[in-house]
PDB file of N, CA, C and O in Angstrom:
ATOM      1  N   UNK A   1     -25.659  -4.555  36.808  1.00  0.00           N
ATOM      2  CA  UNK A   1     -25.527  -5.666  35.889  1.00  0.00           C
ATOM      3  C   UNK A   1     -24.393  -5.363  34.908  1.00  0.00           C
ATOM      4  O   UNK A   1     -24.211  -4.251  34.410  1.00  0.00           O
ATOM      5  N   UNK A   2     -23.582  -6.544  34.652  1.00  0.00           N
ATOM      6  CA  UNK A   2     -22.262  -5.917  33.716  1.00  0.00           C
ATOM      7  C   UNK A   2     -22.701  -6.857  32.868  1.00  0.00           C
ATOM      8  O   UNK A   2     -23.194  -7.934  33.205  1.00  0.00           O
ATOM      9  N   UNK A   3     -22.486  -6.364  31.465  1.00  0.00           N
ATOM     10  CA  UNK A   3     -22.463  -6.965  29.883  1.00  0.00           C
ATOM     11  C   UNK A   3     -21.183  -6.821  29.591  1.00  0.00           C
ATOM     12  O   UNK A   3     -20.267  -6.067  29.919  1.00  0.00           O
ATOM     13  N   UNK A   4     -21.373  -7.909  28.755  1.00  0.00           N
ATOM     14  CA  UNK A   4     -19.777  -8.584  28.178  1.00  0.00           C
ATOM     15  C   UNK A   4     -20.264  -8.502  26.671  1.00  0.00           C
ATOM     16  O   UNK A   4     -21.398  -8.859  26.354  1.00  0.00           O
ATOM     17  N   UNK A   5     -19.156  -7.915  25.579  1.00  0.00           N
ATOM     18  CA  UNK A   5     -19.229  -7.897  24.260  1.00  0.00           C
ATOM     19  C   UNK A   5     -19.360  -9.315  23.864  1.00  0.00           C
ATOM     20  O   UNK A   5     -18.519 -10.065  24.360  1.00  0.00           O
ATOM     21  N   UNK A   6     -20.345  -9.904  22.978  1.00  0.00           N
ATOM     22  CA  UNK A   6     -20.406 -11.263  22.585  1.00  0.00           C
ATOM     23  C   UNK A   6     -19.626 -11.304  21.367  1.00  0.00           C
ATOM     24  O   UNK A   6     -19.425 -10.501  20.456  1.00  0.00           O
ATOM     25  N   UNK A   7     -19.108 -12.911  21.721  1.00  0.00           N
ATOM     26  CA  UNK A   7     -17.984 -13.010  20.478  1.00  0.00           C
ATOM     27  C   UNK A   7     -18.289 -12.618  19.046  1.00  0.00           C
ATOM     28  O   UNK A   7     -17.389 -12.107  18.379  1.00  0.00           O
ATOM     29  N   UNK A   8     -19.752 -12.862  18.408  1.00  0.00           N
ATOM     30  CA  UNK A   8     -20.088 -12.496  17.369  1.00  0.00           C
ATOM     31  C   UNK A   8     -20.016 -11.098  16.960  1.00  0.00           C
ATOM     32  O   UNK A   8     -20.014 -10.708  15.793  1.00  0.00           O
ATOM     33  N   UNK A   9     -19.941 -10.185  18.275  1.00  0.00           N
ATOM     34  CA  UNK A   9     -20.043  -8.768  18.159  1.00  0.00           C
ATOM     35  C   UNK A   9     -18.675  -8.228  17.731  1.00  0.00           C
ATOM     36  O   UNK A   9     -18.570  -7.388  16.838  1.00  0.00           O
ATOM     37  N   UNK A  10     -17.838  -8.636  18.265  1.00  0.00           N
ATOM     38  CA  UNK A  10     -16.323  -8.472  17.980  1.00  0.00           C
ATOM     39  C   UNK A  10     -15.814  -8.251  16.870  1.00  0.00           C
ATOM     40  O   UNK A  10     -15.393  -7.119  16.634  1.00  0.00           O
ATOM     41  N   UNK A  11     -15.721  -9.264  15.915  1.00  0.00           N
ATOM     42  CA  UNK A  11     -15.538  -8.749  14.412  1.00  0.00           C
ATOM     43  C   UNK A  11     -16.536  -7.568  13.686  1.00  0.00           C
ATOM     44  O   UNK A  11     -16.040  -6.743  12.919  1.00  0.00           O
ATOM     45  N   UNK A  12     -17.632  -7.571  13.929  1.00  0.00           N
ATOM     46  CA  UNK A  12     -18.185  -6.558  13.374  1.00  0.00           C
ATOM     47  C   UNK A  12     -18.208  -5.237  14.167  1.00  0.00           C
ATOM     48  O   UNK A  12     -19.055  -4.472  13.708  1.00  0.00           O
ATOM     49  N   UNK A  13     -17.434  -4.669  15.371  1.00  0.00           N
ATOM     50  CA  UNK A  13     -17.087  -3.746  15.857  1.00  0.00           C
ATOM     51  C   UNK A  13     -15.892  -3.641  15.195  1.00  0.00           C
ATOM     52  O   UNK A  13     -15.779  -2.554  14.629  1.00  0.00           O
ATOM     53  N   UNK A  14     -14.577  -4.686  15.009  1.00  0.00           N
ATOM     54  CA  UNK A  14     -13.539  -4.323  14.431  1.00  0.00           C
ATOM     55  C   UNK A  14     -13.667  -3.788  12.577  1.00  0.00           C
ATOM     56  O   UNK A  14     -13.129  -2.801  12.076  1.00  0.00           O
ATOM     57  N   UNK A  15     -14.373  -4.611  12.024  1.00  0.00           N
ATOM     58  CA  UNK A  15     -14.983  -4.007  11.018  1.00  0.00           C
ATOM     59  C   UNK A  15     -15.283  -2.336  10.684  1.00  0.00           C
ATOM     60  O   UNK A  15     -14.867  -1.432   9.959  1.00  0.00           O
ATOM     61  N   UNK A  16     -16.422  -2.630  11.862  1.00  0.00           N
ATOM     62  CA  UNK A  16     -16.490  -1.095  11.532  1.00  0.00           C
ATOM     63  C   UNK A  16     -15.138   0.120  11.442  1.00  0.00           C
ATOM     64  O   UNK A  16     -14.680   0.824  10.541  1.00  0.00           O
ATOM     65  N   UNK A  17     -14.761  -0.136  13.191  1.00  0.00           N
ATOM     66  CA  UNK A  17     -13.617   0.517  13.132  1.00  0.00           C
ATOM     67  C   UNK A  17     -12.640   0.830  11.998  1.00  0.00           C
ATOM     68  O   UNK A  17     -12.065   1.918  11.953  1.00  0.00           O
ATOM     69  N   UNK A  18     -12.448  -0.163  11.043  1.00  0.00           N
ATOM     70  CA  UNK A  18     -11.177  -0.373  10.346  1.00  0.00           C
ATOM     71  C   UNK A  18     -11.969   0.403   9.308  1.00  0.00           C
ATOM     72  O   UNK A  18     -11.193   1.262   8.888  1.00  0.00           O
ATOM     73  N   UNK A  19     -12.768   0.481   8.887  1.00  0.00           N
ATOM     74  CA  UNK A  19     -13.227   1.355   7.761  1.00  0.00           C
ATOM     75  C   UNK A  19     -13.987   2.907   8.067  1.00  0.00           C
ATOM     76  O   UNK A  19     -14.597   3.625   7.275  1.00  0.00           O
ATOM     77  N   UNK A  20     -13.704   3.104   9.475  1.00  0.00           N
ATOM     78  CA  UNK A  20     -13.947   4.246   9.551  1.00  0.00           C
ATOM     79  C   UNK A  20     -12.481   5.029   9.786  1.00  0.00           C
ATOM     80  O   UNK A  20     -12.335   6.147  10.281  1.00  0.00           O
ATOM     81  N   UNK A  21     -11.586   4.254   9.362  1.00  0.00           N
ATOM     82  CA  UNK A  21      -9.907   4.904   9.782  1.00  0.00           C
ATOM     83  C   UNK A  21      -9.612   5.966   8.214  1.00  0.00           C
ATOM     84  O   UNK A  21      -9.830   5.840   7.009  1.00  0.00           O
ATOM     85  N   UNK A  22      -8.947   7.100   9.213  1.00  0.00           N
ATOM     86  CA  UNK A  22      -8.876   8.136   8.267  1.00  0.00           C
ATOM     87  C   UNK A  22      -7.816   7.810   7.739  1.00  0.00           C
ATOM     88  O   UNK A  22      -7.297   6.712   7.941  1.00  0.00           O
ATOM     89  N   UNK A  23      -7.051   9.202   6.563  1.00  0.00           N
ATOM     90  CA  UNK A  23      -5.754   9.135   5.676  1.00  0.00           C
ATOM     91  C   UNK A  23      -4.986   8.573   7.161  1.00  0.00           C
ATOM     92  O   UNK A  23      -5.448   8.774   8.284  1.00  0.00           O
ATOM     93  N   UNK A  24      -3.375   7.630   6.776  1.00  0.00           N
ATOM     94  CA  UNK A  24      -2.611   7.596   7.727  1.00  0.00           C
ATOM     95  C   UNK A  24      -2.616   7.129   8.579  1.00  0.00           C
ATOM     96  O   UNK A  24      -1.611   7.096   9.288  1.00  0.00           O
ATOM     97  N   UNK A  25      -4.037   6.401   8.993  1.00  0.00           N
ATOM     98  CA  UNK A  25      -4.068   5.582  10.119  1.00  0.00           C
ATOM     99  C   UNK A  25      -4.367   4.110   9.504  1.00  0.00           C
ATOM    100  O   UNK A  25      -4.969   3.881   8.456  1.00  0.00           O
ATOM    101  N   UNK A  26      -4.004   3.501  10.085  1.00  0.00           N
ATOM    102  CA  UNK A  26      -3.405   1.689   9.828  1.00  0.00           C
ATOM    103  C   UNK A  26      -3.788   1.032  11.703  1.00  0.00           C
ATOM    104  O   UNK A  26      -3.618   1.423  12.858  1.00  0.00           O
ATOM    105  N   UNK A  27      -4.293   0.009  11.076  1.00  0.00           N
ATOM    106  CA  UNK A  27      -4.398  -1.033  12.547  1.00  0.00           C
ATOM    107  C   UNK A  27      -3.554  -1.971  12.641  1.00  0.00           C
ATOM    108  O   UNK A  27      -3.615  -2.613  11.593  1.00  0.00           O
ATOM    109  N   UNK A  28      -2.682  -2.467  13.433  1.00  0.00           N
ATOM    110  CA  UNK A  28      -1.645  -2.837  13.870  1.00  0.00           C
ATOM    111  C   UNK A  28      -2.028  -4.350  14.674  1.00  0.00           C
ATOM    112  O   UNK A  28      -2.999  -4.260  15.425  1.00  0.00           O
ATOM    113  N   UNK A  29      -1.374  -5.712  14.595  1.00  0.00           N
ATOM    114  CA  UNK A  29      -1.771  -6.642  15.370  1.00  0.00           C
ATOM    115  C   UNK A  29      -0.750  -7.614  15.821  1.00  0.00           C
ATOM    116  O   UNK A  29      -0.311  -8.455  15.037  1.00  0.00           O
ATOM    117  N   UNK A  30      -0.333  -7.532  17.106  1.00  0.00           N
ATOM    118  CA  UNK A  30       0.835  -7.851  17.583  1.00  0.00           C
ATOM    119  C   UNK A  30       0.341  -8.596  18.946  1.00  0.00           C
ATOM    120  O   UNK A  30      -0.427  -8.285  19.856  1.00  0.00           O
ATOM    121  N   UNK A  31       0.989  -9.501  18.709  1.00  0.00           N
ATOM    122  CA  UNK A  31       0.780 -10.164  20.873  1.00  0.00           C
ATOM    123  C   UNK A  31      -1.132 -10.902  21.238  1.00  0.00           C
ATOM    124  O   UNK A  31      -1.617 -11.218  22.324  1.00  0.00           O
ATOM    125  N   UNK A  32      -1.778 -10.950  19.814  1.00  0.00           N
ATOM    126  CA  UNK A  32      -3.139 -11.135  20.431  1.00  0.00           C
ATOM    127  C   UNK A  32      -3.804  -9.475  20.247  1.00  0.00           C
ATOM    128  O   UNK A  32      -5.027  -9.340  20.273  1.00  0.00           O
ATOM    129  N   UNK A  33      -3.135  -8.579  20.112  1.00  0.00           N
ATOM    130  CA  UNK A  33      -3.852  -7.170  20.551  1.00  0.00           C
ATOM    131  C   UNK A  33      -3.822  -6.252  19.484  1.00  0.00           C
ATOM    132  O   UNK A  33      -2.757  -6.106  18.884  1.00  0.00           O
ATOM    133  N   UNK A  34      -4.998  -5.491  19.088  1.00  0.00           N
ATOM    134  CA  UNK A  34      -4.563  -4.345  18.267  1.00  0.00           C
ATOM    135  C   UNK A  34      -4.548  -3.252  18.367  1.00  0.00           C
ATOM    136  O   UNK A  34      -4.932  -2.831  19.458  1.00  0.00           O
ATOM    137  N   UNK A  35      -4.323  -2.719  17.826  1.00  0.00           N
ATOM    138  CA  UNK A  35      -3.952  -1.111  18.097  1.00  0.00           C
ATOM    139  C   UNK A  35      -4.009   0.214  17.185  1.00  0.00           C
ATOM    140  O   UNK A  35      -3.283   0.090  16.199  1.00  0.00           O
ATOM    141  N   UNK A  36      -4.537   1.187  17.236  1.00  0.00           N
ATOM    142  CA  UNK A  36      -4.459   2.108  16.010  1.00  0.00           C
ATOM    143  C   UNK A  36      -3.403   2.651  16.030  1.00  0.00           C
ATOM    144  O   UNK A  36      -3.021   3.071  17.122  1.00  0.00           O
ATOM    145  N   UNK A  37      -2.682   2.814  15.032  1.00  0.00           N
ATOM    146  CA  UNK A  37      -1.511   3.982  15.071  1.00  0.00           C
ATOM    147  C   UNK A  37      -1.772   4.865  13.903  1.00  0.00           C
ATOM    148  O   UNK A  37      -2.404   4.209  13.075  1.00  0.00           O
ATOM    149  N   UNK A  38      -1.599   5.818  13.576  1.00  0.00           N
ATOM    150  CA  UNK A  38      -1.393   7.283  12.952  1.00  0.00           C
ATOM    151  C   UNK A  38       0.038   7.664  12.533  1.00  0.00           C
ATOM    152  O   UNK A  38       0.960   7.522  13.337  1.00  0.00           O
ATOM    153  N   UNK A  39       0.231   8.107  11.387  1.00  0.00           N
ATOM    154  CA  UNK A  39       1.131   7.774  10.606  1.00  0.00           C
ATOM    155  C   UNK A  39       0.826  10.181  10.877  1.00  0.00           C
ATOM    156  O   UNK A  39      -0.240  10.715  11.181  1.00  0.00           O
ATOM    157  N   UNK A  40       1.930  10.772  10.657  1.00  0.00           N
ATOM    158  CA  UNK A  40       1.586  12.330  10.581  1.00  0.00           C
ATOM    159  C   UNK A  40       1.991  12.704   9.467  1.00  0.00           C
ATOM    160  O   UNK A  40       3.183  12.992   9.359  1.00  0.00           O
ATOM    161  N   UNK A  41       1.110  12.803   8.325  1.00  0.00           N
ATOM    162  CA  UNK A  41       0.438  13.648   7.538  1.00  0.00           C
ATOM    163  C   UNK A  41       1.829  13.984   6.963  1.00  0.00           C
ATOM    164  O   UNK A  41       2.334  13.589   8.014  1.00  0.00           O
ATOM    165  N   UNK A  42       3.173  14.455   6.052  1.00  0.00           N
ATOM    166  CA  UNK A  42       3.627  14.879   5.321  1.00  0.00           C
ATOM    167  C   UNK A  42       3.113  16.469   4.421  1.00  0.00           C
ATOM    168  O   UNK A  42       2.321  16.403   3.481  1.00  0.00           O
ATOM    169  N   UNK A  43       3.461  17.255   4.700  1.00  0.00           N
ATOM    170  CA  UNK A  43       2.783  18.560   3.476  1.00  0.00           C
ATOM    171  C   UNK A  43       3.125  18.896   2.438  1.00  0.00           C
ATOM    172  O   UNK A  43       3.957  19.763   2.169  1.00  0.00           O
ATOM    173  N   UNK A  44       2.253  17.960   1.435  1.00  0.00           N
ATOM    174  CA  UNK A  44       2.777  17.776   0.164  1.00  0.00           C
ATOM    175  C   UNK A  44       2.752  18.831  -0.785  1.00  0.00           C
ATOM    176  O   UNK A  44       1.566  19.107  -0.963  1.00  0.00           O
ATOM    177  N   UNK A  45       3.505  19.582  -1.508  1.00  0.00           N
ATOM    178  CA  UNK A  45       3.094  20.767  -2.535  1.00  0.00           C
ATOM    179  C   UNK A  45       2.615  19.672  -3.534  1.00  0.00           C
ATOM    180  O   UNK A  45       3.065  18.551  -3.772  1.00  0.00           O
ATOM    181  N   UNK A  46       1.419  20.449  -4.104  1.00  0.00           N
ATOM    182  CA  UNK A  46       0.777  19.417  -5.041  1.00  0.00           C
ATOM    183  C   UNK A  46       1.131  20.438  -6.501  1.00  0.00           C
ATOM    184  O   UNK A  46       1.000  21.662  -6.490  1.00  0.00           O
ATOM    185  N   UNK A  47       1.563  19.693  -7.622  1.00  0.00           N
ATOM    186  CA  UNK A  47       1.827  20.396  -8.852  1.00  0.00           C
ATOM    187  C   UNK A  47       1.721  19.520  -9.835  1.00  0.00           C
ATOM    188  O   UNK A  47       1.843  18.295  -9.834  1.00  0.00           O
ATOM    189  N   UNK A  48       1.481  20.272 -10.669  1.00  0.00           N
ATOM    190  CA  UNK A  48       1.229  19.536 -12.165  1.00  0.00           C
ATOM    191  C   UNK A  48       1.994  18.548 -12.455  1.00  0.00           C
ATOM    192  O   UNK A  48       3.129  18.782 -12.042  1.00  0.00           O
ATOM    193  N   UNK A  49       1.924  17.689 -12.899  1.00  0.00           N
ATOM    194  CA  UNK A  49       3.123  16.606 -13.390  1.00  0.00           C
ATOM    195  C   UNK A  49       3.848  17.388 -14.734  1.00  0.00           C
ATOM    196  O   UNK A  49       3.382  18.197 -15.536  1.00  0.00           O
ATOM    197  N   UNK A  50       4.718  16.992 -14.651  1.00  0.00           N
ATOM    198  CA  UNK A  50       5.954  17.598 -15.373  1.00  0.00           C
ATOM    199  C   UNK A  50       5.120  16.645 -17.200  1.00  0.00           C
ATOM    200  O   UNK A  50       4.566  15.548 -17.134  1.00  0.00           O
ATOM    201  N   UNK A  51       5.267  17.380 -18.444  1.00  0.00           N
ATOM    202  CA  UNK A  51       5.450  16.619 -19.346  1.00  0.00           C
ATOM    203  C   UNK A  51       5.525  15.141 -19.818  1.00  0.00           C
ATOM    204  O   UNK A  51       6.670  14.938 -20.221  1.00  0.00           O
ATOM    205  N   UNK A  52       4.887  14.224 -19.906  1.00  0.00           N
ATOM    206  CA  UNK A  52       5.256  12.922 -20.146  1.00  0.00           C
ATOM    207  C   UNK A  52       6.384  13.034 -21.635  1.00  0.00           C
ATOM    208  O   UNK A  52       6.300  13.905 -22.501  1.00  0.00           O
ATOM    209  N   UNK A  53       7.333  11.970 -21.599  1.00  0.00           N
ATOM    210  CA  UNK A  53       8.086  11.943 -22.937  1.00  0.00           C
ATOM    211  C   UNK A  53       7.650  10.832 -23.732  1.00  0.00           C
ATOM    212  O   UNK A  53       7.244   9.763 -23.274  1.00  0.00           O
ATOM    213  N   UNK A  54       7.745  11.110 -24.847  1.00  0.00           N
ATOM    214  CA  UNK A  54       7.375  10.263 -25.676  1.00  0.00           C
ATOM    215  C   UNK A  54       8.304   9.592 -26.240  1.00  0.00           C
ATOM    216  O   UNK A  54       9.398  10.062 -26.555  1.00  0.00           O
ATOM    217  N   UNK A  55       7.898   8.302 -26.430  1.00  0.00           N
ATOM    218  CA  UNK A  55       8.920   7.284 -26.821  1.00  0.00           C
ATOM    219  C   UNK A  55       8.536   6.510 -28.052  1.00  0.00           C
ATOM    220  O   UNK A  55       7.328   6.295 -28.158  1.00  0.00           O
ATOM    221  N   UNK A  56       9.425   5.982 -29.139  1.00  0.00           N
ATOM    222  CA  UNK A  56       8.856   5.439 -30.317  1.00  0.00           C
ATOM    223  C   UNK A  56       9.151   3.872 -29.939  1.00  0.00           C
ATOM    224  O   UNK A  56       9.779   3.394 -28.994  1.00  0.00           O
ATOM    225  N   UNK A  57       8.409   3.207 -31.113  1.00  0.00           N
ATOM    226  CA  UNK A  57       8.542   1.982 -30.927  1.00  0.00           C
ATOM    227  C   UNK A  57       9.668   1.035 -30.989  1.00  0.00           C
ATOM    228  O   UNK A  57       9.743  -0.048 -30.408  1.00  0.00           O
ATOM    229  N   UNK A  58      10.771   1.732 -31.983  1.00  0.00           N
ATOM    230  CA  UNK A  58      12.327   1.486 -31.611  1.00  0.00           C
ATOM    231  C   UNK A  58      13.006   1.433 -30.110  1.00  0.00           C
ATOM    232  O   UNK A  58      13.837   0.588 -29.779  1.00  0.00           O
ATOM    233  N   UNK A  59      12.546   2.400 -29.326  1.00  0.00           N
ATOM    234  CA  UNK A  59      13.361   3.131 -28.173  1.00  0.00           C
ATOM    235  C   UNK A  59      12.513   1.606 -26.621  1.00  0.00           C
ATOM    236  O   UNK A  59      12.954   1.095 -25.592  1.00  0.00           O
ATOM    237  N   UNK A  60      11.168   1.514 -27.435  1.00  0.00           N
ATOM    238  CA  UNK A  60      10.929   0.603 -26.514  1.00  0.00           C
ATOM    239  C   UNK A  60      10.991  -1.118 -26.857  1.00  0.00           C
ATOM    240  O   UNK A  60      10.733  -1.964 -26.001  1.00  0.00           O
ATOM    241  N   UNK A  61      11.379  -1.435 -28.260  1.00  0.00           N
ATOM    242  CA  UNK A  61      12.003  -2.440 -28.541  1.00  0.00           C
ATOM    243  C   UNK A  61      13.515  -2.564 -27.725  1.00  0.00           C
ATOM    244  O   UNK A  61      13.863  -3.549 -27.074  1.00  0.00           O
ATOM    245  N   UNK A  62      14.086  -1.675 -27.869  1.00  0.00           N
ATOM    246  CA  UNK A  62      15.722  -1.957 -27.732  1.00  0.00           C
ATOM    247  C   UNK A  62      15.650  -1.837 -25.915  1.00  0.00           C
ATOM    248  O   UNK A  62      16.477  -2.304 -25.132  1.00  0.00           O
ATOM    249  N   UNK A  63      14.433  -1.089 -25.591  1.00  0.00           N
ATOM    250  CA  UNK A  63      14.824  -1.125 -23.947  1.00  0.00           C
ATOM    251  C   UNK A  63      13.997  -2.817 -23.304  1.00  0.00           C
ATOM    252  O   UNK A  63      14.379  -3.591 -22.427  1.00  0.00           O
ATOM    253  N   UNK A  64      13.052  -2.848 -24.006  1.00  0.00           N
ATOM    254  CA  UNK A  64      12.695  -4.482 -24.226  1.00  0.00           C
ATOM    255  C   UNK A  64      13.807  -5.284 -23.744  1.00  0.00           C
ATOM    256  O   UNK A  64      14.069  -5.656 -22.600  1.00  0.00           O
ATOM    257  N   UNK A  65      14.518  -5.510 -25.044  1.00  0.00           N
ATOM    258  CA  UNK A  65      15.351  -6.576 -25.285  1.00  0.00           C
ATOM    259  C   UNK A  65      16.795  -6.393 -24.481  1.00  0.00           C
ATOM    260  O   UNK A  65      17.676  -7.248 -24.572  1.00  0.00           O
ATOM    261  N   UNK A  66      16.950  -5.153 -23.662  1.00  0.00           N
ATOM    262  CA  UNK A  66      18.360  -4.634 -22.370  1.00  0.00           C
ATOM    263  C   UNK A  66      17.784  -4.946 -21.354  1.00  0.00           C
ATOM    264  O   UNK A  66      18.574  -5.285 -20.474  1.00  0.00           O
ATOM    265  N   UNK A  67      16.006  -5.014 -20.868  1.00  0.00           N
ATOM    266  CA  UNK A  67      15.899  -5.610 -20.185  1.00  0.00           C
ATOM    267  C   UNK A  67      15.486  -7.554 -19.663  1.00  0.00           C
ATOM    268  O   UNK A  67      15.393  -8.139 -18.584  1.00  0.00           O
ATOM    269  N   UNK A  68      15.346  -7.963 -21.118  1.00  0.00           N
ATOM    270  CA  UNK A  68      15.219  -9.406 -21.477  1.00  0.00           C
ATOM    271  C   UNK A  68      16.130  -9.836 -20.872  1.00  0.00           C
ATOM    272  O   UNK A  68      16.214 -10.368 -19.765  1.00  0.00           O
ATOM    273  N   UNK A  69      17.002  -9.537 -21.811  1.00  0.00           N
ATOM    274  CA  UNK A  69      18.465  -9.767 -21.509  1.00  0.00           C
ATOM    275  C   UNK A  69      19.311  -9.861 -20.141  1.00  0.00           C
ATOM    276  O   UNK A  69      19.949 -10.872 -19.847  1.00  0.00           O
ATOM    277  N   UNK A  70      19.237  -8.398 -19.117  1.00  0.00           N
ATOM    278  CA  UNK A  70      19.638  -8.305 -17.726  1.00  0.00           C
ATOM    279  C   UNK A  70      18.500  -9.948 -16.331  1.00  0.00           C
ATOM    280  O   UNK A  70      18.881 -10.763 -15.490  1.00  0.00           O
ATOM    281  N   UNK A  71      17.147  -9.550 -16.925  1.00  0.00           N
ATOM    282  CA  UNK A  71      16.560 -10.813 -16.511  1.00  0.00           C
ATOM    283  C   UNK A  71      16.868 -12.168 -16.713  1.00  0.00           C
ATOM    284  O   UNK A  71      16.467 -12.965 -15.864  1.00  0.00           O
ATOM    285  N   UNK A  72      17.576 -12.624 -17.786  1.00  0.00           N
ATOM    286  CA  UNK A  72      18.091 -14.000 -18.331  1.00  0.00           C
ATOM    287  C   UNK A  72      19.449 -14.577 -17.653  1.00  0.00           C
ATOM    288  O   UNK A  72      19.808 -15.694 -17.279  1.00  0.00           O
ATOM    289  N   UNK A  73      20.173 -12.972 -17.678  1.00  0.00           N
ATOM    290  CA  UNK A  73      21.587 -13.164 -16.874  1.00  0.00           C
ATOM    291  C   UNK A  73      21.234 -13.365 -15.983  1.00  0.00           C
ATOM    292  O   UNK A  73      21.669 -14.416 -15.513  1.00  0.00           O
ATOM    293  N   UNK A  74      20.169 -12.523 -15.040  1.00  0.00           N
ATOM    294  CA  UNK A  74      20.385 -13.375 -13.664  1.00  0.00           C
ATOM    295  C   UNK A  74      19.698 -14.760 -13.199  1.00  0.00           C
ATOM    296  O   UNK A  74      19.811 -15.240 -12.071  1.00  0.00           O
ATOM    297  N   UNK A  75      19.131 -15.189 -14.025  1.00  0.00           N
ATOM    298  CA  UNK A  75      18.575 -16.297 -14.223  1.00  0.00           C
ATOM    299  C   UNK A  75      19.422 -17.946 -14.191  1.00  0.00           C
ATOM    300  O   UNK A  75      19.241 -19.072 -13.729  1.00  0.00           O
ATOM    301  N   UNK A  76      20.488 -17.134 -15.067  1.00  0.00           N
ATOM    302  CA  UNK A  76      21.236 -18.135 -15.555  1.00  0.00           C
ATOM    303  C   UNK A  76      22.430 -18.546 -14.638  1.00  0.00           C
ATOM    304  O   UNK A  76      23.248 -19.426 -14.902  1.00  0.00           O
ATOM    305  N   UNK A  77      22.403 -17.867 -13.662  1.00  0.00           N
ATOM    306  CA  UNK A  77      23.528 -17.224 -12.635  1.00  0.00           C
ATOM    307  C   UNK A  77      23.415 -18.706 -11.360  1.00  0.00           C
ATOM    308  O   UNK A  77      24.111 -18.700 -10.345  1.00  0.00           O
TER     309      UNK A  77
END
């Protein structure tokens, strides 16, 4: 006797699948069909973040208003 996946079953098999996908893997849907692909892992040195700088409220007024400004020009363009 052969069984056939019922249509209702379908999405909730793809479901599952898609949330059991590890780091790097992505499902893909092209032509009607999908597909897993795997992305390989990068070896990241992991380190402290460097210092944040601090900025006063002058330094982010004036970068404010250089970027107001660059947005308006191209606006106006």
């Amino acid at each position: 006797m052969h069984t056939t996946t019922g249509e209702k079953e379908i999405p909730k098999i793809r479901a599952d699948e898609f949330f059991r996908l590890h780091q790097g893997e992505f499902i893909t849907y092209a032509d009607g069909k999908d597909k897993k692909v795997q992305f390989k892992l990068a070896d990241i040195q992991r380190v402290l973040p460097e210092e944040s700088r601090q900025f006063s409220q002058e330094d982010l007024a004036v970068n404010f208003e250089q970027v107001y400004e660059e947005v308006r020009a191209i606006f106006e363009n």
